[in-house]
C-alpha positions, 0 to 999 in steps of 0.5 A: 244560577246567579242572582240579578237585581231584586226589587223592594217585593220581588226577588229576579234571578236568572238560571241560564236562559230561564228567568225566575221571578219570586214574590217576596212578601212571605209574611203577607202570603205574598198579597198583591197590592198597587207596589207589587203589581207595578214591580210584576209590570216593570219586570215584564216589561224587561223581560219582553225586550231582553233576547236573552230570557227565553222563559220565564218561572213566576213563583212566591217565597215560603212554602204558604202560598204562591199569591193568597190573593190582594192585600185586603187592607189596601183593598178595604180602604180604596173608592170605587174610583180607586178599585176601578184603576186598581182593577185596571193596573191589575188586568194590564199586568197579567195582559202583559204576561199573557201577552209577553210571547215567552212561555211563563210557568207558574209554581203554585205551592200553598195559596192561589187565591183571588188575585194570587189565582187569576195572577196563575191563569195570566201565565200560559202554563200551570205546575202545581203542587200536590198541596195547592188550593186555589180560588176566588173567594171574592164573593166573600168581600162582598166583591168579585174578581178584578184582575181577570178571573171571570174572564180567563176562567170561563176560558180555561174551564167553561161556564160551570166551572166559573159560576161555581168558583165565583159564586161560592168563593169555595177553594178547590184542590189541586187535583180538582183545578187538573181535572177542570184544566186550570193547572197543568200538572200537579206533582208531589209538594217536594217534587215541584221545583224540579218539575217546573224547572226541567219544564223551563229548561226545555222550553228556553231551548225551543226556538224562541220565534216557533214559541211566539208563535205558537202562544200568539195564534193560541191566543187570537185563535181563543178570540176570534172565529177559525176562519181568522185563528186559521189564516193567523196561523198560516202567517205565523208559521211562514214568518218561522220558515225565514228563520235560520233557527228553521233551517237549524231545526230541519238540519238537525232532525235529517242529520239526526242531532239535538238542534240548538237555537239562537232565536235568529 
């Protein structure tokens, strides 16, 4: 492991192929305000272009909370006009990570509320700890969630699911958030590092291209008709076949080796 750059909220360090991206406002529980939301941008927008980062671990200092929602100070003061571009700002940056075409984990510990759970559900996989409540308890502002969550939500536990969590602002356990399929897998509190980043490892060792793809057709897939998920997905898998990371994976398994992938 060795440390990169950090940022005034941000912590960056790299683990040989996997990037770790850590929330840095452990005396805030590691609040989302307009600062750090446009940090979470920038960083993206560097991991996106950097081959070098195969995958990507999202996770907040302290052992309190992952996110334990917005910075409600910033939020208190703001006009509709300024809640509708924070919104924005908000909802583009958990697009990008939803759209980088690298897997991101992200290690819930503690608080995943409001803005901290829809910041979870950006990401494409979730290992929580076995002490992690998450939440939108918006409803309790007076408002409801900004950045995402009744969208992404309704995606990942259907129409109850949301209602429920968005209507009573009521937080729910880890093990509850596994049975709905919002998280992953939840594993003991002293467990979740090295379950999220043996996960990581694996992943940043896959062929990079064959990932994309899949996070990609995933996506359009969850918006479109089969029909068009179908034919994307076709697409996508031929573009994987000109790969030599293709020919290298079909190589090893006849010569019954651990293939290895540069992303070519």
């Amino acid at each position: 492991m060795s440390d990169s750059h950090a940022f005034d909220h941000l912590l960056i360090e790299d683990r040989d192929a996997v990037r770790v991206v850590t929330i840095n406002r452990p005396d805030k529980l590691n609040a989302l305000n307009f600062a750090v939301l446009t940090q979470l941008r920038d960083v993206f927008r560097v991991i996106a272009a950097d081959p070098s980062v195969r995958a990507v671990v999202l996770r907040g200092a302290g052992e309190k909370a992952f996110v334990a929602g917005a910075d409600i100070a910033e939020l208190a003061a703001l006009s509709p006009i300024q809640a509708r571009d924070f919104s924005q700002h908000g909802q583009r940056m958990m697009r990008s990570i939803e759209m980088l075409g690298k897997p991101v984990i992200a290690m819930l510990r503690g608080y995943a509320l409001g803005g901290g759970m829809e910041l979870a559900m950006s990401c494409h996989l979730r290992i929580a700890a076995d002490n992690a409540k998450l939440g939108q308890p918006e409803i309790n502002l007076g408002v409801l969630p900004g950045f995402g969550g009744t969208q992404r939500l309704l995606r990942l536990a259907g129409r109850g699911a949301v209602l429920e969590m968005c209507l009573t602002g009521a937080p729910i356990g880890a093990q509850r958030a596994y049975e709905l399929g919002i998280v992953n897998r939840v594993v003991p509190a002293e467990q979740l590092e090295e379950a999220t980043f043996a996960l990581a490892a694996q992943l940043a060792t896959s062929a990079p291209q064959a990932l994309r793809g899949i996070l990609d057709a995933v996506l359009v897939g969850g918006e479109c008709g089969i029909d068009a998920g179908l034919d994307y997905e076709t697409q996508a898998f031929a573009v994987c076949t000109s790969t030599s990371d293709m020919r290298e994976g079909t190589r090893a398994f006849l010569e019954r080796r651990k293939p290895v992938f540069r992303g070519d």
